[in-house]
FIZADO-316409 format. One record per atom (N, C-alpha, C): residue in one letter; x, y negated, z negated. Coordinates in steps of 0.05 Angstrom, whole numbers, plus 5000, padded with zeros to 4 digits. Layout:
residues N
AXYZ/...
END
This chain:
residues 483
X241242068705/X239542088730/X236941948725/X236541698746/X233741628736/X231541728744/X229841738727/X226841908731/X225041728759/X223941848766/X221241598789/X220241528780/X218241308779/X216641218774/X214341178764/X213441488781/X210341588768/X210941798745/X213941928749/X214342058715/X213841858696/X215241608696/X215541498677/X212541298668/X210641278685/X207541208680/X207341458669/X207941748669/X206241998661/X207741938633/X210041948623/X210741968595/X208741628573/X208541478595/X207941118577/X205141278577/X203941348593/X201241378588/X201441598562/X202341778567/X203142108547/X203341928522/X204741728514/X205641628492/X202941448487/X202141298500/X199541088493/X196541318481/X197241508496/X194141618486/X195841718454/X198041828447/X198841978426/X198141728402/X199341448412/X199741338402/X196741188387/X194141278407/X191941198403/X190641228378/X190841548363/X189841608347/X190641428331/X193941338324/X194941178304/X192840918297/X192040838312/X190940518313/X187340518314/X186240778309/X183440738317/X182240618286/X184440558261/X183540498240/X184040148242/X184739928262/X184739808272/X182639538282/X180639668271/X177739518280/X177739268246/X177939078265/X175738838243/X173538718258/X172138528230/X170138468232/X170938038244/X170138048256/X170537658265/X167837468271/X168237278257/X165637088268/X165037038301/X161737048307/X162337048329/X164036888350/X163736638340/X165236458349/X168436398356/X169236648334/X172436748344/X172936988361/X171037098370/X170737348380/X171837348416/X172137088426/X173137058455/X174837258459/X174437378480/X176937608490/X177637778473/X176337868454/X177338088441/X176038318453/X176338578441/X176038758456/X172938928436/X170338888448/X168439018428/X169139288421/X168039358393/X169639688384/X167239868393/X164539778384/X162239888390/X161039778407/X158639878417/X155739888437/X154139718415/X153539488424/X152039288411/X149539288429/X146839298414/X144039378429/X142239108414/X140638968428/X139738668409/X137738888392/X138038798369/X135438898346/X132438838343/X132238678362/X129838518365/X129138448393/X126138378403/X126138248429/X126637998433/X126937888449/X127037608450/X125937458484/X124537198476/X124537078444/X122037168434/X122437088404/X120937378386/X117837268392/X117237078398/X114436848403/X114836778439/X112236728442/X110736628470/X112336278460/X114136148474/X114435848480/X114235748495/X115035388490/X114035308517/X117235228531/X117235218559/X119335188575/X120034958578/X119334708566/X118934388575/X116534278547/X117033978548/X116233788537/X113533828544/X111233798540/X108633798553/X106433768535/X104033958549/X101733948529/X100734348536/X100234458510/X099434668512/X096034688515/X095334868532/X092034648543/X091134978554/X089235038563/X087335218576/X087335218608/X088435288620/X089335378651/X086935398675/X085235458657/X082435498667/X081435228668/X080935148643/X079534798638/X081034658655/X083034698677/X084534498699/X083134468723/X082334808720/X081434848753/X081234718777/X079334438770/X077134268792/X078934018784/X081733988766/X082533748762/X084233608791/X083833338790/X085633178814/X085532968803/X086632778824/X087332478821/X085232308801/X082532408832/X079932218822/X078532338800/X079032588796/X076632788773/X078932828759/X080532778742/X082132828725/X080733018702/X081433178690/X080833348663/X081233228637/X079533158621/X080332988594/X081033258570/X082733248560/X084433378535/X084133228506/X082833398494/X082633258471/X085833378447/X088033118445/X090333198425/X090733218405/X090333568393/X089133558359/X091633628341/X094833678355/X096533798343/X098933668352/X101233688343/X103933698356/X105933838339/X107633968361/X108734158344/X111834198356/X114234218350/X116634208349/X117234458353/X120834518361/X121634788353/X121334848332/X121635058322/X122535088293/X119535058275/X117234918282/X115434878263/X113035198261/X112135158250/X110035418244/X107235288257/X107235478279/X104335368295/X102035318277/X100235118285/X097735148271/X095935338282/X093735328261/X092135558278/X088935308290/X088135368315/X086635188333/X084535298340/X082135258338/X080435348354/X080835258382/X080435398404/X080535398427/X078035228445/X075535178427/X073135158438/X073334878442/X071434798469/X071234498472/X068534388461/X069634118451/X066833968425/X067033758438/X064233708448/X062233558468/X063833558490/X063633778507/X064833858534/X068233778532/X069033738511/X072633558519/X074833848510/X075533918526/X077634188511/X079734088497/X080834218477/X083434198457/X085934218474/X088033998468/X090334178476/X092233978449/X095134198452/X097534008434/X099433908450/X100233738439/X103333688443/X104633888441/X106733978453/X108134238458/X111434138463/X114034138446/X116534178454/X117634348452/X119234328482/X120834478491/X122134778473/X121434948476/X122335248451/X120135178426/X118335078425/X116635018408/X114135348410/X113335468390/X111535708391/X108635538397/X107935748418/X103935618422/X103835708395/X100335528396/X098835468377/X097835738378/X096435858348/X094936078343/X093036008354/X090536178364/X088036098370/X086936418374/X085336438360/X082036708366/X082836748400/X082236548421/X082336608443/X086036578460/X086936808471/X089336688480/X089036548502/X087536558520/X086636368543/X086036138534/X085736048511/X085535708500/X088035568500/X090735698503/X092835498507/X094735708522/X094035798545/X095435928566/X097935808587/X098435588578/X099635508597/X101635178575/X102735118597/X103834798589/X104434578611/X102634408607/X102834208630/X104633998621/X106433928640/X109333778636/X107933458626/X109533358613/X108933068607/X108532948628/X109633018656/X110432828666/X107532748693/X106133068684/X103833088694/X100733048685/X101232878665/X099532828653/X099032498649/X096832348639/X097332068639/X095231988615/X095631868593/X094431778573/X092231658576/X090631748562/X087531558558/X088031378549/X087131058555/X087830878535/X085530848518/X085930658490/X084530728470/X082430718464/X080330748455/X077930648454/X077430398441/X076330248458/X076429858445/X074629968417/X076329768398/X075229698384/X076030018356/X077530198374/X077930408343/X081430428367/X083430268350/X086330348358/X086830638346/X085930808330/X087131048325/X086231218346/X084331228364/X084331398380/X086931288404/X088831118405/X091931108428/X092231448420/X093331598443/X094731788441/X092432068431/X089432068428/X088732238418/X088232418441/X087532198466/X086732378501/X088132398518/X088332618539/X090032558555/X088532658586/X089132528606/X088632678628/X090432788637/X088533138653/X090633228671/X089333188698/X091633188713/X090933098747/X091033338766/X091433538759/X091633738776/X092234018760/X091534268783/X091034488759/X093934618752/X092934728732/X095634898725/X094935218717/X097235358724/X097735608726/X097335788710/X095736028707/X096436198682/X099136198670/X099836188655/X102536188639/X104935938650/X103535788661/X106335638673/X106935428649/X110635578657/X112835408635/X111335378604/X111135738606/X111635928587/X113236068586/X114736108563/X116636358564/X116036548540/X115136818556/X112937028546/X114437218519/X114137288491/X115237468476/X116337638495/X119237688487/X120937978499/X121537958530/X121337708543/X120937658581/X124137638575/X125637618561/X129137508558/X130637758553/X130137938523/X131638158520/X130138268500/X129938558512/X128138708497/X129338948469/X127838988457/X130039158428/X129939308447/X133039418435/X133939678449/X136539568470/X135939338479/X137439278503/X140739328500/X142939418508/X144839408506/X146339108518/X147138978500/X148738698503/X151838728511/X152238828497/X156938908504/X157039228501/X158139378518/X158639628522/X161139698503/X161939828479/X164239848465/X166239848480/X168339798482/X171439738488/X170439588508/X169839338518/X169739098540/X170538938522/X171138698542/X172838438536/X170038318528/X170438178511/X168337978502/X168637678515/X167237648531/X166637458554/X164637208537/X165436918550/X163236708532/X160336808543/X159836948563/X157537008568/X156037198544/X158437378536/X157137588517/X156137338492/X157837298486/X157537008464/X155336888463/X154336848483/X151036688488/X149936908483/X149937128500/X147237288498/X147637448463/X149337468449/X149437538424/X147737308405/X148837158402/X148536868394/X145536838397/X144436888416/X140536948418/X139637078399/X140937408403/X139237608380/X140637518351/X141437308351/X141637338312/X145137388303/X146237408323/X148737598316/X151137368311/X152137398280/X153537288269/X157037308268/X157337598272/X159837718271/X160037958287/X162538008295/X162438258310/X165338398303/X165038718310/X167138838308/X168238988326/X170138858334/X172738818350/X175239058342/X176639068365/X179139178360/X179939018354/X182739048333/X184838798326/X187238778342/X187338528357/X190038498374/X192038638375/X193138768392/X195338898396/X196738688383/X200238778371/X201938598368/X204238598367/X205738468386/X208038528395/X210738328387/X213638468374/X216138298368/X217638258391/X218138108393/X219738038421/X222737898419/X224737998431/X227337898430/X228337788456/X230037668464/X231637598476/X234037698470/X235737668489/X238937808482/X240937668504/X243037548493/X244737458518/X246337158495/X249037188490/X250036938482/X250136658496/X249036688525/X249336588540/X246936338541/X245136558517/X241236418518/X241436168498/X240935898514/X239835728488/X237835768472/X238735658451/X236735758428/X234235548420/X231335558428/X230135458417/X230535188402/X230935248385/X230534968371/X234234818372/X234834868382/X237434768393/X239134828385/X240035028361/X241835018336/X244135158348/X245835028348/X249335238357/X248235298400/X247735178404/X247635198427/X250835278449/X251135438466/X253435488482/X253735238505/X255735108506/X256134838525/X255834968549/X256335268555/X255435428574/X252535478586/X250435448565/X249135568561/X246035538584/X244035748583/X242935668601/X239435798586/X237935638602/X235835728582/X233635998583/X231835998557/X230636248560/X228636248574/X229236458597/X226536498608/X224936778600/X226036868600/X224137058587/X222637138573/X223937008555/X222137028519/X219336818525/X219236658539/X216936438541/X214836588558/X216836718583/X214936758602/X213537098590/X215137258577/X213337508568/X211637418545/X212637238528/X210037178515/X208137098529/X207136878547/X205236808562/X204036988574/X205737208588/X204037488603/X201337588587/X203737598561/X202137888540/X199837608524/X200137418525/X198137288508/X195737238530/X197037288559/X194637268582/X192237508566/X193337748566/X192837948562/X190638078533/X191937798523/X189437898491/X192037968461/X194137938473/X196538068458/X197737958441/X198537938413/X199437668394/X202737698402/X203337568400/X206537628407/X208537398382/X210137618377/X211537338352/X214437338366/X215937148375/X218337178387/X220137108367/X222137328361/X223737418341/X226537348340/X226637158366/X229837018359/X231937118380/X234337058393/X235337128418/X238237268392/X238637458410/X240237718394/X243837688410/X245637608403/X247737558419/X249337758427/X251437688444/X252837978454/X255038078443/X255637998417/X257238108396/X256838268391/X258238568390/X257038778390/X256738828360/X258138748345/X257938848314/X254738678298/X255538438318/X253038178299/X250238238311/X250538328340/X247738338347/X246938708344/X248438878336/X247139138316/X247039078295/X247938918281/X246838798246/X244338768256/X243638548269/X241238368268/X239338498279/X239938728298/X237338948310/X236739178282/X238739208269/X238639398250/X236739188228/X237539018214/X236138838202/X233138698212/X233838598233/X230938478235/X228638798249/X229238958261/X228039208275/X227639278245/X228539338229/X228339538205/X226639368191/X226639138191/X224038958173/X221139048183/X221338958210/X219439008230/X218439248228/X220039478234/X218739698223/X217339808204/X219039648186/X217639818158/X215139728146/X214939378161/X212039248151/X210939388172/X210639468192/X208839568199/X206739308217/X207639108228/X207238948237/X207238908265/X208739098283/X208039018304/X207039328316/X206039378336/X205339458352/X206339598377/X209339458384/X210839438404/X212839268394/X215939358412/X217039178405/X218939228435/X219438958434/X221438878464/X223938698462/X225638798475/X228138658476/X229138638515/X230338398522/X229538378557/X233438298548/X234138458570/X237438388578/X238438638556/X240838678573/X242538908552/X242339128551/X240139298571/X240339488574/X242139678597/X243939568620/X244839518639/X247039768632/X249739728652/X251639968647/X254139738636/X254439448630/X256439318633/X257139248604/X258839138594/X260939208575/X259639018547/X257238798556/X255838838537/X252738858527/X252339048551/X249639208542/X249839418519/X248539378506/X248039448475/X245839638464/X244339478479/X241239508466/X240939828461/X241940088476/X241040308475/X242940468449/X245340268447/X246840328420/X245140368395/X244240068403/X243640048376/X240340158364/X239040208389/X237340338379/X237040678371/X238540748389/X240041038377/X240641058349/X242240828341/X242640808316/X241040838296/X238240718307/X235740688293/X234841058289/X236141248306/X234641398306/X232641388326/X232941308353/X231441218362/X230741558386/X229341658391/X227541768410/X228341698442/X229641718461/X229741568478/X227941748502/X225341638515/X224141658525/X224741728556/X226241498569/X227841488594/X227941248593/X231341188602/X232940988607/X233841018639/X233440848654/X233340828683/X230840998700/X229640828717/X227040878725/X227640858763/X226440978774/X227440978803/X226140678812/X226040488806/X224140308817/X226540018826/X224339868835/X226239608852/X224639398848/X225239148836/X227539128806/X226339288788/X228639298761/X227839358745/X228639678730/X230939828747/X231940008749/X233040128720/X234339908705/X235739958677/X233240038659/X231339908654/X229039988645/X229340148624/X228740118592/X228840358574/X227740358555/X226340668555/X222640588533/X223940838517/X224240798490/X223440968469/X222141018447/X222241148432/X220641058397/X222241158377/X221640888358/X222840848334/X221540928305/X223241078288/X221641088270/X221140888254/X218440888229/X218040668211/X218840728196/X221540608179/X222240708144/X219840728139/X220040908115/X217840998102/X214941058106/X215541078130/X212841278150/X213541488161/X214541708157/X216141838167/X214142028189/X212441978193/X210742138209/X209641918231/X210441578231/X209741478250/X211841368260/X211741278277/X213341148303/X212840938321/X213840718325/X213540468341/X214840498371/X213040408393/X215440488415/X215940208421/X218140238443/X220240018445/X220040028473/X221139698486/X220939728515/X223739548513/X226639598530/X228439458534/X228939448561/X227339088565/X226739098595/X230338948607/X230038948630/X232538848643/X232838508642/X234838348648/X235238138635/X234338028657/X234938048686/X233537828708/X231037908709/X229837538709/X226537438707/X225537608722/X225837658743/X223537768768/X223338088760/X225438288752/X226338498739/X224638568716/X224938368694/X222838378672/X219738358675/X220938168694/X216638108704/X216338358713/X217438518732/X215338728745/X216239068726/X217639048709/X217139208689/X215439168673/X214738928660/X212938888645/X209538878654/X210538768677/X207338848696/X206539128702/X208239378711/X208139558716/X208839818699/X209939698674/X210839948650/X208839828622/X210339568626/X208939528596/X206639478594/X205039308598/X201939298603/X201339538607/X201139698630/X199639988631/X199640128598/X202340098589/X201740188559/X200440078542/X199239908543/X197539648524/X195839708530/X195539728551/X192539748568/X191340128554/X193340218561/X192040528546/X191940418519/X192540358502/X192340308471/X189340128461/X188239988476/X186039978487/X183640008486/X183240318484/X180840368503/X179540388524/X180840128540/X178940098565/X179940208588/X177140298606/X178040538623/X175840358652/X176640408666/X178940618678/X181340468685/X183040618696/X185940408704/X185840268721/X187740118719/X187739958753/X188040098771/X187040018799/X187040168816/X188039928836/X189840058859/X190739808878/X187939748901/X189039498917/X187439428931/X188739448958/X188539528974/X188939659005/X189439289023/X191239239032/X191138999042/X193438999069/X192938909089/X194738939114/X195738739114/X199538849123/X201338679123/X201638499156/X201638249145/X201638109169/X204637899171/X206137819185/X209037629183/X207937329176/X210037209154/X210036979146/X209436769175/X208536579179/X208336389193/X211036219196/X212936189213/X214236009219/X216435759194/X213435649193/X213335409168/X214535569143/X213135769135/X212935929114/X216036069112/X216436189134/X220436269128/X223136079143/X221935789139/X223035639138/X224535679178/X223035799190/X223435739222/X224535939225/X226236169223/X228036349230/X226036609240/X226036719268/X224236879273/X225937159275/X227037239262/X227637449252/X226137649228/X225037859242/X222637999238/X222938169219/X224338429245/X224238759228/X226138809219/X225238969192/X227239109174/X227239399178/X228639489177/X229639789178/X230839879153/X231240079140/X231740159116/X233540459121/X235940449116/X237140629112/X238240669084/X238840979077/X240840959043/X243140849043/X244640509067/X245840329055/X245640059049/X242540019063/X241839849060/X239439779090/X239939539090/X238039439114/X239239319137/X238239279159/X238939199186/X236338999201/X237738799211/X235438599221/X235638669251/X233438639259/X232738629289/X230338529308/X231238349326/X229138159334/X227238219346/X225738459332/X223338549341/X220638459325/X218238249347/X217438089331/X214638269323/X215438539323/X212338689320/X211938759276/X213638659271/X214538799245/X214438519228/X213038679196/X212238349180/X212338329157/X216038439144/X215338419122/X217538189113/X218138129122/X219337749124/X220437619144/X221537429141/X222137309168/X224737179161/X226137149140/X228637119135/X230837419130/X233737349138/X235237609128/X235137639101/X236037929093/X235738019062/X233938099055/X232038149069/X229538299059/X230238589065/X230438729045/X231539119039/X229539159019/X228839459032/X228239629013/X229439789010/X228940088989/X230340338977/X228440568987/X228340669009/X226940919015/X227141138987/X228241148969/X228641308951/X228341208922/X226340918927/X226040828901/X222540798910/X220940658889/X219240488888/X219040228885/X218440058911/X219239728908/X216539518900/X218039408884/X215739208879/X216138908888/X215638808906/X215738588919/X214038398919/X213838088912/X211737888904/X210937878932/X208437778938/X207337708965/X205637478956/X204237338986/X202537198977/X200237288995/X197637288990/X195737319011/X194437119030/X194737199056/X194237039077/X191436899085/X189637119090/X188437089093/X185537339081/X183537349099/X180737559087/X180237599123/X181237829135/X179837909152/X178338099167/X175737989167/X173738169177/X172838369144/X172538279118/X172538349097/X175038409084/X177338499095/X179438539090/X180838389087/X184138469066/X186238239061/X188438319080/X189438059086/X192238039092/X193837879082/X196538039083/X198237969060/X201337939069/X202537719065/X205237679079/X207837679048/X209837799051/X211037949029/X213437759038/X214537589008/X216137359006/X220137519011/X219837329030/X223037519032/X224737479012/X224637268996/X226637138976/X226337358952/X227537608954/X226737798934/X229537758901/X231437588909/X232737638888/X231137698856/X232637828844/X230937848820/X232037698789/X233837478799/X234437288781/X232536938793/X231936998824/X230336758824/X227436738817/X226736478807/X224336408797/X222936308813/X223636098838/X221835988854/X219636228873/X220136348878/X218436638898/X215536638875/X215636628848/X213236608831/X211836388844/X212636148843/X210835948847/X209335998876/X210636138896/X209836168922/X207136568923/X208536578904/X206436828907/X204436918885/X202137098898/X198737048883/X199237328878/X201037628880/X200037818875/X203237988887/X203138248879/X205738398881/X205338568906/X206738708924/X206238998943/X207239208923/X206739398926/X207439578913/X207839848943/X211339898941/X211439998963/X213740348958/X211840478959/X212440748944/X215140908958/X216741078950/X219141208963/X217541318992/X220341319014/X220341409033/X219841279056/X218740989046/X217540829065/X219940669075/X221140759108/X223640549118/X221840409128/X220440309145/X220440029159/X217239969153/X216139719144/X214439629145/X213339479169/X211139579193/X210839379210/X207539219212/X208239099224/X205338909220/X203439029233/X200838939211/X199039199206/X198539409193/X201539419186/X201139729158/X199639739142/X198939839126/X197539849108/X199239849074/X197839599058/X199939629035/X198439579009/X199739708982/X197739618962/X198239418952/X196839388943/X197338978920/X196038968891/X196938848880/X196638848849/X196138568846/X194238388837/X193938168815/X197338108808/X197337898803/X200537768786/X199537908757/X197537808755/X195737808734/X194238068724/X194738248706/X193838588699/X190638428693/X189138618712/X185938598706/X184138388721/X185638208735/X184437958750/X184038138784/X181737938791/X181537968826/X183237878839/X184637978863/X185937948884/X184537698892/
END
């Protein structure tokens, strides 16, 4: 008998938090520079203010704000240039005072620290190069080129300054523990000094394929039958969307004696190093003569969690946990998703992630986004204006009622007694709100409906007829992205 849906979120989650304690010894240390998308373990606070010195914002001259006041075109302000000074260099120290009426200023670049001075109003400010214009030299002594400068107009208390601690002050909290480490965090770390950080360590997951039918990678003994893997490429790509290491462990055939060797052998390696995290096998879990997979993990001793889930696709579905030789107190769980692409995709979107996602840390869960269903356009279901679906426990019934919008080709059914997960794409944003048109092409061995859709419905038991306007939830393709 299969369980619903939200039992089977209540046991993955039940299992992810149990499973949590196991992994909180899990934290390393990474340069910052490798630290993209990992998951921070702690509350990182900058140790210092920044920046730790008064600099200048631009190329210029550091000068007295006041001594500008009455400056213009025709009355320009003469600057006498006693310094120049770089990032990185150790300011000089300046008297501030003007000798025979001419005030001091320096050369000043860009992140460069003002000059010390007794008075801080002696170099309050920085006038841009570009506002300033050279004295030419005094005939007859060439070392004074470059010693004067005029300014033409006044300038600002503090302008294009950037003031000790105006950026980030000690104390400040930079990454909140368990967040994704974003290149933004990267910069603002990278300011206060911060060289390395400590991270959770990647989830990590073995991954199988199963089916004699599957070409193999690197081509070897290929079936003249044969057809290729989609799954193994496309769940690695999910879970590496995700932050997830994934090692794919080789396609497992439907020999029943050769492919329980090779689950017993390669699962029993896997276990006992203690290397993965998760482990998945897609095809084989089914009711037909050579689905295997629940054999042979029984065999293992395996825990079986629940095998068949009330949902649409994705029904075979079967999560248990395995023990680790020689850990006899820990346990790896297992996900044996169903063999059609669209089937695996929305188990793995909707079972497996949620468990990754608890293992984690990070809170809170997803939550859906509320979006009204509106009918494909014409173009979009290929011309056939055939609307409403109706849902009975044998199936579905079309009828040319054009008030109803959840496709516009025949074959669009739901299961009033399951939970359906159906690709959509979104239409439009109206009046702040989404609308969302739900792809009728639901088989769950075809691949093209991916390329046409941005996000899933998620459409709960009980619900017969969807009509336009309803109200429906939607999920990201993508666990953690915006709609």
């Amino acid at each position: 008998m299969p369980i619903t849906y939200n039992e089977a979120l209540d046991i993955i989650k039940s299992e992810a938090t149990s499973h949590l304690q196991n992994l909180q010894d899990r934290t390393e240390c990474l340069p910052l520079h490798k630290s993209l998308n990992q998951v921070s373990r702690y509350t990182c606070r900058s140790p210092v203010s920044t920046p730790k010195w008064d600099t200048s914002a631009m190329d210029g001259y550091a000068l007295s704000s006041e001594a500008t006041k009455n400056a213009s075109d025709q009355t320009p302000v003469v600057f006498s240039v006693k310094a120049t000074i770089a990032a990185g260099d150790e300011p000089p120290g300046i008297s501030g005072e003007p000798e025979g009426g001419v005030y001091p200023c320096v050369e000043i670049m860009t992140g460069a620290r003002f000059p010390n001075s007794p008075s801080v109003e002696s170099f309050d400010c920085c006038v841009r190069v570009e506002d300033t214009r050279p004295v030419p030299a005094i005939k007859g002594d060439p070392g004074s080129r470059g010693s004067f400068i005029h300014v033409m107009k006044p300038a600002g208390y503090n302008q294009h300054k950037r003031l000790a601690g105006q950026d980030f002050r000690k104390g400040d909290v930079i990454i909140e523990a368990e967040s994704i480490i974003r290149s933004s965090h990267v910069m603002a770390l990278a300011s206060i000094g911060v060289e390395s950080v400590d991270v959770l360590r990647k989830l990590r997951v073995g991954l199988f394929s199963t089916g004699s039918e599957i070409l193999r990678r690197n081509g070897y003994n290929d079936p003249a039958g044969g057809i290729s893997d989609v799954n193994g490429p496309y769940i690695s790509a999910a879970l590496e969307e995700q932050g997830v290491d994934v090692d794919f462990l080789g396609v497992i055939e439907d020999n029943i004696d050769r492919a329980l060797s090779m689950m017993l052998h390669n699962l029993g390696d896997n276990l006992a190093s203690k290397k993965y995290d998760l482990l998945i096998t897609t095809g084989g879990v089914s009711a037909g003569k050579f689905d295997f997979i629940r054999e042979a993990v029984e065999r293992m001793h395996a825990d079986i969690r629940f095998h068949k889930v009330a949902m649409k696709p994705g029904h075979p579905v079967l999560f248990a946990s395995l023990p680790r030789p020689s850990y006899s107190q820990e346990r790896v769980l297992f996900f044996g998703l169903p063999g059609n692409p669209v089937a695996a995709a929305a188990c793995l979107r909707f079972l497996v992630i949620p468990y990754l996602h608890g293992l984690t840390l990070m809170k809170p869960q997803e939550q859906p986004t509320l979006a009204t269903v509106r009918p494909l356009s014409k173009h979009q279901c290929m011309g056939d204006d055939r609307k409403h679906v109706t849902v009975n426990g044998k199936g579905s019934s079309l009828r040319n009622e054009p008030s109803v919008a959840l496709g516009c080709a025949p074959g669009a059914t739901l299961r009033s007694d399951k939970d359906v997960f159906r690709l959509a794409r979104v239409l439009s944003r109206e009046k702040g709100g989404i609308a969302v048109g739900i792809i009728e092409d639901h088989s769950p061995g075809k691949i093209s409906p991916f390329l046409e859709a941005d996000c899933w419905v998620h459409i709960s038991p009980g619900q017969k007829e969807m009509t336009d306007g309803d109200i429906a939830e939607i999920y990201p393709l993508r666990y953690g992205t915006e709609i």
